[in-house]
NULOGU-613728 format. One record per residue (C-alpha): residue number from 1; residue in one letter; x, y, z. Coordinates in steps of 0.1 Angstrom, whole numbers, plus 2048, in hexadecimal, padded with zeros to 3 digits. Layout:
# NULOGU-613728
<ronu num="NUM" residu="a" xx="X" yy="Y" zz="Z"/>
...
***
This chain:
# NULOGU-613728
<ronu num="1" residu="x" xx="9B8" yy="2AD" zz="B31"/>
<ronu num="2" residu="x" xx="996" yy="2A0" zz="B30"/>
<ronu num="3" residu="x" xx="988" yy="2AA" zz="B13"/>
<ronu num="4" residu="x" xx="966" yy="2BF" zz="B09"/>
<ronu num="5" residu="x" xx="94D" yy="29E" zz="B07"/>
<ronu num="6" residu="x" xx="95C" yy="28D" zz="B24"/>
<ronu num="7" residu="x" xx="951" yy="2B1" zz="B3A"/>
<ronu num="8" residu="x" xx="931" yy="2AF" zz="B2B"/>
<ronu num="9" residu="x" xx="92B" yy="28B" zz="B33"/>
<ronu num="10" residu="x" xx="939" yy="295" zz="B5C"/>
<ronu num="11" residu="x" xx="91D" yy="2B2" zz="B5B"/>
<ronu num="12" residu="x" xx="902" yy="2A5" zz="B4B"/>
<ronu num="13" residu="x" xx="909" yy="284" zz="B6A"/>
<ronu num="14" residu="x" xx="90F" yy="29B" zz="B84"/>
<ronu num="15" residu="x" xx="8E9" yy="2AD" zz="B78"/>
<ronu num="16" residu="x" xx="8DB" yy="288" zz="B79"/>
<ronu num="17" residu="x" xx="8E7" yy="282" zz="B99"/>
<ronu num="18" residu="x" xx="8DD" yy="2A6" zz="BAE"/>
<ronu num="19" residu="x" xx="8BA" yy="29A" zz="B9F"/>
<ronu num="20" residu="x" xx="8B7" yy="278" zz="BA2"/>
<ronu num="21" residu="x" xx="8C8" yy="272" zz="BC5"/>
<ronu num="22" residu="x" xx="8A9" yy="281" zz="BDD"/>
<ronu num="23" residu="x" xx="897" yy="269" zz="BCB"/>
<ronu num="24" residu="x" xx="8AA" yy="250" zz="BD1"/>
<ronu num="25" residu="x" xx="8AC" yy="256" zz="BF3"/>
<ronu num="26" residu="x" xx="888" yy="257" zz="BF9"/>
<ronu num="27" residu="x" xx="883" yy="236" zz="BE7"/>
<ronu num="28" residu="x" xx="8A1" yy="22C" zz="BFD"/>
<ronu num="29" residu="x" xx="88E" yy="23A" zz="C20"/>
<ronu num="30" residu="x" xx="870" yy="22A" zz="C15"/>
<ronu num="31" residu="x" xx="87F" yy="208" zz="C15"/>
<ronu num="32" residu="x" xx="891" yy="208" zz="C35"/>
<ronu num="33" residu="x" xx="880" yy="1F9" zz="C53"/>
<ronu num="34" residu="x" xx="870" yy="21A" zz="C66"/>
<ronu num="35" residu="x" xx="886" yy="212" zz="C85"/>
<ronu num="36" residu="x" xx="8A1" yy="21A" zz="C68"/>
<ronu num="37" residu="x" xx="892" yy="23B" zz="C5C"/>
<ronu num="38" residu="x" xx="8B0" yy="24D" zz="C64"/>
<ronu num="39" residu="x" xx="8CB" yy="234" zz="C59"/>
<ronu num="40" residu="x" xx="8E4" yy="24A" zz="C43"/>
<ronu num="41" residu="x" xx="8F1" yy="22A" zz="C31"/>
<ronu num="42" residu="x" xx="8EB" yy="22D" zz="C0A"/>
<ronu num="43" residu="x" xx="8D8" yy="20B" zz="C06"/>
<ronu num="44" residu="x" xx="8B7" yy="1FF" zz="C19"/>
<ronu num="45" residu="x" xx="8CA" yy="1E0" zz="C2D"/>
<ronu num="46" residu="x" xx="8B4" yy="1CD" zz="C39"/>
<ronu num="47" residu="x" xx="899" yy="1D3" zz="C1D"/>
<ronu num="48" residu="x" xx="874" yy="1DA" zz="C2C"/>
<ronu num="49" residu="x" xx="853" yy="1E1" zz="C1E"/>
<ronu num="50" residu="x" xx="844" yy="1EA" zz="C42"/>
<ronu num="51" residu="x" xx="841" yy="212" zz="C38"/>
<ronu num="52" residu="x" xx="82C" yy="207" zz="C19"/>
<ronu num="53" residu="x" xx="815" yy="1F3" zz="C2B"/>
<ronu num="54" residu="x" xx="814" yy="216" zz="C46"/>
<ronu num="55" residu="x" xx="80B" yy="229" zz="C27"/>
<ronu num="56" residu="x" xx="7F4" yy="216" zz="C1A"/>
<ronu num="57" residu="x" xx="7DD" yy="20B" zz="C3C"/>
<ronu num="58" residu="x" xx="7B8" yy="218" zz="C3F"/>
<ronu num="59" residu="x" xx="7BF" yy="22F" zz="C56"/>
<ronu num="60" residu="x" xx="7D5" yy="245" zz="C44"/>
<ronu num="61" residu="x" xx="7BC" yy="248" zz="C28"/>
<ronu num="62" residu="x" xx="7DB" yy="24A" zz="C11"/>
<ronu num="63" residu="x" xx="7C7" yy="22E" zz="BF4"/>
<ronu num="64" residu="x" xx="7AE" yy="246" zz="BF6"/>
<ronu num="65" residu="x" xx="7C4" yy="268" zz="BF0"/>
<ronu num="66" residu="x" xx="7CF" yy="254" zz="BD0"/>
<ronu num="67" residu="x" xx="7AE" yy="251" zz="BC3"/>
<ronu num="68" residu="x" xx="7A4" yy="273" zz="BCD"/>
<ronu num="69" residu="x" xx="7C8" yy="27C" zz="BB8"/>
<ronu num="70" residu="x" xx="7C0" yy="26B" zz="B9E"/>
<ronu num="71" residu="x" xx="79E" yy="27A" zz="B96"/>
<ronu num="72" residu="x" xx="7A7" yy="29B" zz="B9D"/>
<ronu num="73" residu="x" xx="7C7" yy="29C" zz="B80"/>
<ronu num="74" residu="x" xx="7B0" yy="287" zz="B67"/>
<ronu num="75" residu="x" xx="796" yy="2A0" zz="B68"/>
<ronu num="76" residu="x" xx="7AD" yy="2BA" zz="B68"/>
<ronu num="77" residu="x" xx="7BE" yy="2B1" zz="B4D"/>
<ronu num="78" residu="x" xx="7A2" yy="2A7" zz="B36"/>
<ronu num="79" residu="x" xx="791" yy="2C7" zz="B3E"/>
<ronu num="80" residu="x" xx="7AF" yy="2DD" zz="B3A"/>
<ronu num="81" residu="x" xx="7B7" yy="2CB" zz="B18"/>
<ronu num="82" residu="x" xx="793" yy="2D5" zz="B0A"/>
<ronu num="83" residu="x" xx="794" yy="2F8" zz="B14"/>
<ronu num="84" residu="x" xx="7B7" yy="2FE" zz="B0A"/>
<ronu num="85" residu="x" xx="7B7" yy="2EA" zz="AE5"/>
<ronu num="86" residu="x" xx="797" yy="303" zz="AE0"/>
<ronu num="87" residu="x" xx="7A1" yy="31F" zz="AEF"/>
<ronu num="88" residu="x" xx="7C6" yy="317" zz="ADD"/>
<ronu num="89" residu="x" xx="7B9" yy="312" zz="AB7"/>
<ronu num="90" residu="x" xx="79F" yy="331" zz="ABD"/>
<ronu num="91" residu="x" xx="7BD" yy="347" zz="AC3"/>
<ronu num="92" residu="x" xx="7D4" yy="338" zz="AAE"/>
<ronu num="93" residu="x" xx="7C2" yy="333" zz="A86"/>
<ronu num="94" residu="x" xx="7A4" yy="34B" zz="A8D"/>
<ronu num="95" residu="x" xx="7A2" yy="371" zz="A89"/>
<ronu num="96" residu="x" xx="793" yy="385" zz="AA4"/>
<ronu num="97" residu="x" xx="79A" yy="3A9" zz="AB8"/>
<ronu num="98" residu="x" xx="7B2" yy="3AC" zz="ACF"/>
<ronu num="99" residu="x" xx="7BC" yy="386" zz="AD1"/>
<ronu num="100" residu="x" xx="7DF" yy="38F" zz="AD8"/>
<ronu num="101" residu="x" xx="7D5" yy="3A2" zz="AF4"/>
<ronu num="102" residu="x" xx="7BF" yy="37D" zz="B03"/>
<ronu num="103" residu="x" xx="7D8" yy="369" zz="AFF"/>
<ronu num="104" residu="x" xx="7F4" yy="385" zz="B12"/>
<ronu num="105" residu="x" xx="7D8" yy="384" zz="B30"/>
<ronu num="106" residu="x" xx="7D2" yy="365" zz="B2D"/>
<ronu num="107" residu="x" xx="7FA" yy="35D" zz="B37"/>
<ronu num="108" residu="x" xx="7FB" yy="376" zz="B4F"/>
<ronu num="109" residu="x" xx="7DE" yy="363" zz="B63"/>
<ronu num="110" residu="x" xx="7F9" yy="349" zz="B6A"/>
<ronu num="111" residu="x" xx="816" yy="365" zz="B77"/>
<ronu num="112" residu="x" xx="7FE" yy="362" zz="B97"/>
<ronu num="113" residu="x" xx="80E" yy="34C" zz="BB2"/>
<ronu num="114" residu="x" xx="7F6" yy="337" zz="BC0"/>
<ronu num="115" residu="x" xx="7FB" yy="33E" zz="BE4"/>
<ronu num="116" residu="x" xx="7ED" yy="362" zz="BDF"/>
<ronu num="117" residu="x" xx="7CD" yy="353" zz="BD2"/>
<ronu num="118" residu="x" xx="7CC" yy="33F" zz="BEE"/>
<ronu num="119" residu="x" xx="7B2" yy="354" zz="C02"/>
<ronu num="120" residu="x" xx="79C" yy="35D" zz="BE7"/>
<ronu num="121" residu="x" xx="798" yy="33E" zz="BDA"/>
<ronu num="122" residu="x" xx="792" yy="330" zz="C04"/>
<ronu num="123" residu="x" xx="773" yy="349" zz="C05"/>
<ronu num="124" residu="x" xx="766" yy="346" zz="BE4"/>
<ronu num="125" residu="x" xx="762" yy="31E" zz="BE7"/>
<ronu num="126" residu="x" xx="753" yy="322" zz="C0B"/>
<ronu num="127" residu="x" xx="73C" yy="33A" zz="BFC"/>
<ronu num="128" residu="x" xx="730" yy="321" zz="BE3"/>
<ronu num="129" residu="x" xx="734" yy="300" zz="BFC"/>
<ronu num="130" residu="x" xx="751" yy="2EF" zz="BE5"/>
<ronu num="131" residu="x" xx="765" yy="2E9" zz="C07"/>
<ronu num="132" residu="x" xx="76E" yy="2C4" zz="C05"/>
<ronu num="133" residu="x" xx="763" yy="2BF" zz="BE1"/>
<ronu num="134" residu="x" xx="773" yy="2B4" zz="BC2"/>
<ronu num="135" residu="x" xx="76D" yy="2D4" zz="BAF"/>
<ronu num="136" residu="x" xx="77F" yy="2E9" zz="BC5"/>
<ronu num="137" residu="x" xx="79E" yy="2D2" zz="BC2"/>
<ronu num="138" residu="x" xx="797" yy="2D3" zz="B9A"/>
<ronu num="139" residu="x" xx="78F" yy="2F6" zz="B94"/>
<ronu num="140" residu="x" xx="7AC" yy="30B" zz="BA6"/>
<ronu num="141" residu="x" xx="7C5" yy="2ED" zz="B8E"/>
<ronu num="142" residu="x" xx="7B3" yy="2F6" zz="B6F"/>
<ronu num="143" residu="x" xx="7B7" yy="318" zz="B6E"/>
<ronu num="144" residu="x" xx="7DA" yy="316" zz="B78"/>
<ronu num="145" residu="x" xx="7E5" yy="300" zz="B5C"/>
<ronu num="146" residu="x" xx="7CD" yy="30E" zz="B3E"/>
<ronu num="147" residu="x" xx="7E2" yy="329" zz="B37"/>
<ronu num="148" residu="x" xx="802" yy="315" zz="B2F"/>
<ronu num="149" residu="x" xx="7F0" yy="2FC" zz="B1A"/>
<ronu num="150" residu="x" xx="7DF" yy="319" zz="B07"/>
<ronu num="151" residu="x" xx="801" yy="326" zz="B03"/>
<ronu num="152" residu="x" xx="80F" yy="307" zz="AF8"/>
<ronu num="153" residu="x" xx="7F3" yy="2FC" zz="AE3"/>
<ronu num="154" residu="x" xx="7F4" yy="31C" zz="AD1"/>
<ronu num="155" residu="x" xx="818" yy="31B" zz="AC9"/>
<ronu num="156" residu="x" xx="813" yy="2F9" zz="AB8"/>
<ronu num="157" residu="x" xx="7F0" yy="306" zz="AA5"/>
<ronu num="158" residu="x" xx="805" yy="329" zz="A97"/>
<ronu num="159" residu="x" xx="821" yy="310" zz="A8B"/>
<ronu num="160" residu="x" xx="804" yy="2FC" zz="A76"/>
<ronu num="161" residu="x" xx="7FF" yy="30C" zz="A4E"/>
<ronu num="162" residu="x" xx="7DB" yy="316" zz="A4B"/>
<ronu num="163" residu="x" xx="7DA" yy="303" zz="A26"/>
<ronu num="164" residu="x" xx="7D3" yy="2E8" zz="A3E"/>
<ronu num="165" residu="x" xx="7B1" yy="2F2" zz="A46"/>
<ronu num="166" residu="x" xx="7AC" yy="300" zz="A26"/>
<ronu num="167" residu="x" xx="7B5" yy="2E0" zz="A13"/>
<ronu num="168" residu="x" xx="79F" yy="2C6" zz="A2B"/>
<ronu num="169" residu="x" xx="785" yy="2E1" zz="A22"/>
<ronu num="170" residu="x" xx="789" yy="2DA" zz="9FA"/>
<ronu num="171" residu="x" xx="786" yy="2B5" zz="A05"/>
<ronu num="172" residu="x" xx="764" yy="2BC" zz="A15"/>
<ronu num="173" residu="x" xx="76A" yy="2BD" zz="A39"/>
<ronu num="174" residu="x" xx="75C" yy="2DA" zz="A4F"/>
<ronu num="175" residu="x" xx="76F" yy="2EE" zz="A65"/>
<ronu num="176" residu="x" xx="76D" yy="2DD" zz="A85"/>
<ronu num="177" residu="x" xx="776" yy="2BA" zz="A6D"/>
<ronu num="178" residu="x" xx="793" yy="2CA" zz="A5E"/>
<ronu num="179" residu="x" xx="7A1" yy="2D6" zz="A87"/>
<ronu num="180" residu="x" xx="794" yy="2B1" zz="A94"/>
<ronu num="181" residu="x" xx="7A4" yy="29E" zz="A79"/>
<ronu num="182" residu="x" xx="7C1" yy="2B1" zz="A69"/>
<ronu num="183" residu="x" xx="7CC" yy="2CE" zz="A82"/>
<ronu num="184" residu="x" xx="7C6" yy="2B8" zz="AA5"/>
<ronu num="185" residu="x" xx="7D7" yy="298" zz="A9A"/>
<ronu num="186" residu="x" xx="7F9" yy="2AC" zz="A90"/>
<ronu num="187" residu="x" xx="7F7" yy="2C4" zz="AB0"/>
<ronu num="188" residu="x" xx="7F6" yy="2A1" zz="AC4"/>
<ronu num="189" residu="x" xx="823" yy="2A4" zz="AD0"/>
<ronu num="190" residu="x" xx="812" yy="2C6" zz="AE2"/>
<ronu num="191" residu="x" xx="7F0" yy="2BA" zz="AEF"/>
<ronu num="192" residu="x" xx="803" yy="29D" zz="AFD"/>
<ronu num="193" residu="x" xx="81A" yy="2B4" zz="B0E"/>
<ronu num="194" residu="x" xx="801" yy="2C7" zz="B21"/>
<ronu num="195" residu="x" xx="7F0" yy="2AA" zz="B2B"/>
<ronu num="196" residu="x" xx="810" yy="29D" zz="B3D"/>
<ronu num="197" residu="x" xx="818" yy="2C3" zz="B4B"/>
<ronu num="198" residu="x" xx="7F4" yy="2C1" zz="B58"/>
<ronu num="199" residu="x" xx="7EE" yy="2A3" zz="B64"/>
<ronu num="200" residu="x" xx="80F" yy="2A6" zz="B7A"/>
<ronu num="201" residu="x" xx="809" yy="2C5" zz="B86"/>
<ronu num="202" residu="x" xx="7E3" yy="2BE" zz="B92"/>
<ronu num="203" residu="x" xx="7F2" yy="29E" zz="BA3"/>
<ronu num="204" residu="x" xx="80C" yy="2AF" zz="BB7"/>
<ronu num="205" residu="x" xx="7F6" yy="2CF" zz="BBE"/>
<ronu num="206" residu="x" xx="7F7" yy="2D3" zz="BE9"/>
<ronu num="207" residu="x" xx="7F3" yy="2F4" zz="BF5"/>
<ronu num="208" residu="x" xx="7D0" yy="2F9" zz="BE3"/>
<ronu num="209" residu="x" xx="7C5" yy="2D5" zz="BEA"/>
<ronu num="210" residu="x" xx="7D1" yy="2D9" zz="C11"/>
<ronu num="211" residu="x" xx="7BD" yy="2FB" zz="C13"/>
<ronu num="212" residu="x" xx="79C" yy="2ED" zz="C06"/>
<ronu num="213" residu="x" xx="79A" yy="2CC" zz="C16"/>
<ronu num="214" residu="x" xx="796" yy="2C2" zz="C3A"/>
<ronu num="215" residu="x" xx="785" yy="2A1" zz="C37"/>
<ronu num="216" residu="x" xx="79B" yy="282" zz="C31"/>
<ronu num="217" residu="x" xx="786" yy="274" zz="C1A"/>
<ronu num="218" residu="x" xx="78C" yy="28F" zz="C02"/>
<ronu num="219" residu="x" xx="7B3" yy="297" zz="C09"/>
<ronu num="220" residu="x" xx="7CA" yy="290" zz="BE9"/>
<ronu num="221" residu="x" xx="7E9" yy="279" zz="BEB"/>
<ronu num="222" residu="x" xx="802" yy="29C" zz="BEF"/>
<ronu num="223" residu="x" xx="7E9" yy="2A7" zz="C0C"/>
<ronu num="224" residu="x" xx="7E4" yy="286" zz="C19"/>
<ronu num="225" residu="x" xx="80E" yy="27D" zz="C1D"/>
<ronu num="226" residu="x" xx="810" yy="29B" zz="C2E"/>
<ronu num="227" residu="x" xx="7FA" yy="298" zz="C46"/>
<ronu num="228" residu="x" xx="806" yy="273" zz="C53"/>
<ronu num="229" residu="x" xx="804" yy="270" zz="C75"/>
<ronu num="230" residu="x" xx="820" yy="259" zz="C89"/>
<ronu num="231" residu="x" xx="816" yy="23D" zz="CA5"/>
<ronu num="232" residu="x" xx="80E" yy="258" zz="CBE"/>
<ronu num="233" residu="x" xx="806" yy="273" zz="CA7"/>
<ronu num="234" residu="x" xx="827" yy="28A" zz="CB3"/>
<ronu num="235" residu="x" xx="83E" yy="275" zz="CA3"/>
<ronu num="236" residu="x" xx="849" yy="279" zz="C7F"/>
<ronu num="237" residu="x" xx="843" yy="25D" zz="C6A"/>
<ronu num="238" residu="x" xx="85E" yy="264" zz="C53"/>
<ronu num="239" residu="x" xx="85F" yy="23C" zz="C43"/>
<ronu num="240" residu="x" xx="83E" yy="23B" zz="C39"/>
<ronu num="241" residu="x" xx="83C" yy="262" zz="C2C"/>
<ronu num="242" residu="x" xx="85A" yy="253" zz="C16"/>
<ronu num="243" residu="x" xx="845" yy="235" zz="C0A"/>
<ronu num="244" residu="x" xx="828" yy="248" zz="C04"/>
<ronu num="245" residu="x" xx="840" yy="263" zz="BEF"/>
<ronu num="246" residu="x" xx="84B" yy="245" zz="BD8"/>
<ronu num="247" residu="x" xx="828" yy="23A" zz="BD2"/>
<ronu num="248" residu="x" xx="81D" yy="25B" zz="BC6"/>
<ronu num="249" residu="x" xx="83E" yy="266" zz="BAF"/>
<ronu num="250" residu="x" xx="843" yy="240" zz="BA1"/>
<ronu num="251" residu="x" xx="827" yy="244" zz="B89"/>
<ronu num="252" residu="x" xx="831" yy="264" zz="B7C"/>
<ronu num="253" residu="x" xx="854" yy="25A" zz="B7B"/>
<ronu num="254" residu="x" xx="84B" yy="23B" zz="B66"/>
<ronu num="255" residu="x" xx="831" yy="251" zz="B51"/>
<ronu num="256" residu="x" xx="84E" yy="26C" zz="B48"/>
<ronu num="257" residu="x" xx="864" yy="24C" zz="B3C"/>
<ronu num="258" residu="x" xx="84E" yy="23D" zz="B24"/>
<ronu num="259" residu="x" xx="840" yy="25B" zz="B16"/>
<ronu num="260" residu="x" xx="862" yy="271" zz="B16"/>
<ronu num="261" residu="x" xx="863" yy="26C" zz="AED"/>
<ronu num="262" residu="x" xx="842" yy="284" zz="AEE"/>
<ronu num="263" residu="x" xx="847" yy="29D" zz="B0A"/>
<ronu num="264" residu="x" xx="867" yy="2A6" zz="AF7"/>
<ronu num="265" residu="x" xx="856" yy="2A6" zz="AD5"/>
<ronu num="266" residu="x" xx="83A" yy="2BC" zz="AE3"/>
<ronu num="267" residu="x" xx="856" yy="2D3" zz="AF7"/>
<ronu num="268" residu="x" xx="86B" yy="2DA" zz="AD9"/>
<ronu num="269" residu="x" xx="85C" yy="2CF" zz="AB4"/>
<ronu num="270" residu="x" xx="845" yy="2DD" zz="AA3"/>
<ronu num="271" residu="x" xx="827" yy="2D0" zz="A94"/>
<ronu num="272" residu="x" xx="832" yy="2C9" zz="A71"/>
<ronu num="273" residu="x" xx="856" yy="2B9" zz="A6A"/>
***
């Protein structure tokens, strides 16, 4: 009989696998020729880079939609991280009415799927001319991702003794030195984590970034893969959707790898050992 590691070991592979394979298979698709698109063999034979050079011509715009990617999850992120570390500490070491009752609204604001603000969000930005812009790609990811990372950060802040402040204090720093150079630096493992959480989710944001755009120029890399066009327009251009697909999950994949030691520090310590 096997015994109760060797089961573990199966199941934790089998997980693995069920993830890891349509990854695999788009990286596989990618690098078949695009006459090979729907080849069912399990290795690229002969190996081609033609659907990369598809995805990356001028007149997909696809170089561009990375760009456009890019500056939309930085700003995001670096936004998002200075409301929520403030918004986080505020709630978290200060005493104020009805905080409780803030931060319970505050996560309810993200129980709101974000299909069903759709419409709202559509006629609001027309109102104000933000069609094709890069605040309405930025705003509508902000204020989807603040509340976790004020839930997080807050978390890690309430875990933190508050003879920390009060002994940087004795040593003649002021408040705001005492949060920037004792209580920040040890709350790091979570502001790192929401960073990551962020940043992904900004970068692989479509439905919100396909509403609000209709110029290429300002079409993100999701929008922009989606929207690939074959030789004739009708066809399907499956290869080069595949290519673009690695392109865009590559760097995030490589980014989870080397910071992994964090995201699970920030996911599951707390802020003092």
């Amino acid at each position: 009989m096997m015994s109760g590691r060797t089961i573990y070991n199966i199941g934790i592979g089998l997980i693995v696998v069920y993830c890891l394979a349509p990854f695999y298979w788009m990286i596989a698709t990618a690098l078949r020729r695009p006459a090979d698109s729907f080849d069912l063999s399990p290795l690229p034979f002969p190996l081609s880079f033609d659907n990369f050079t598809a995805a990356f011509s001028v007149q997909n715009g696809f170089g561009r939609a990375l760009v456009n990617s890019l500056v939309v999850a930085g700003t995001t992120t670096l936004l998002t991280l200075m409301i929520g570390i403030t918004a986080a500490y505020a709630i978290a070491r200060l005493e104020f009415p009805f905080k409780n009752v803030i931060l319970a609204v505050i996560i309810a604001t993200s129980m709101f799927p974000g299909i069903s603000l759709l419409i709202p969000l559509l006629k609001l930005f027309v109102g104000l001319e933000w069609i094709n812009t890069y605040q309405a790609l930025i705003v509508p990811s902000i204020s989807f991702a603040l509340p976790l990372t004020v839930f997080n950060l807050t978390a890690f802040f309430k875990q933190m003794p508050h003879e920390l402040e009060g002994a940087a204090q004795v040593d003649g720093c002021s408040r705001w030195q005492a949060f920037r150079k004792v209580i920040l630096p040890l709350a790091m493992p979570g502001v790192f984590t929401s960073a990551i959480i962020t940043f992904v989710a900004a970068w692989n944001e479509f439905i919100i970034a396909l509403s609000v755009t209709n110029e290429k120029e300002m079409r993100t890399a999701p929008v922009i893969t989606a929207l690939f066009t074959g030789q004739y327009k009708f066809d399907q251009p499956f290869g080069t959707q595949m290519a673009a697909g690695v392109a865009v999950t590559v760097p995030l994949v490589i980014g989870a790898l080397v910071f992994q030691r964090r995201i699970v520090e920030g996911l599951t310590a707390g802020a003092l050992k």
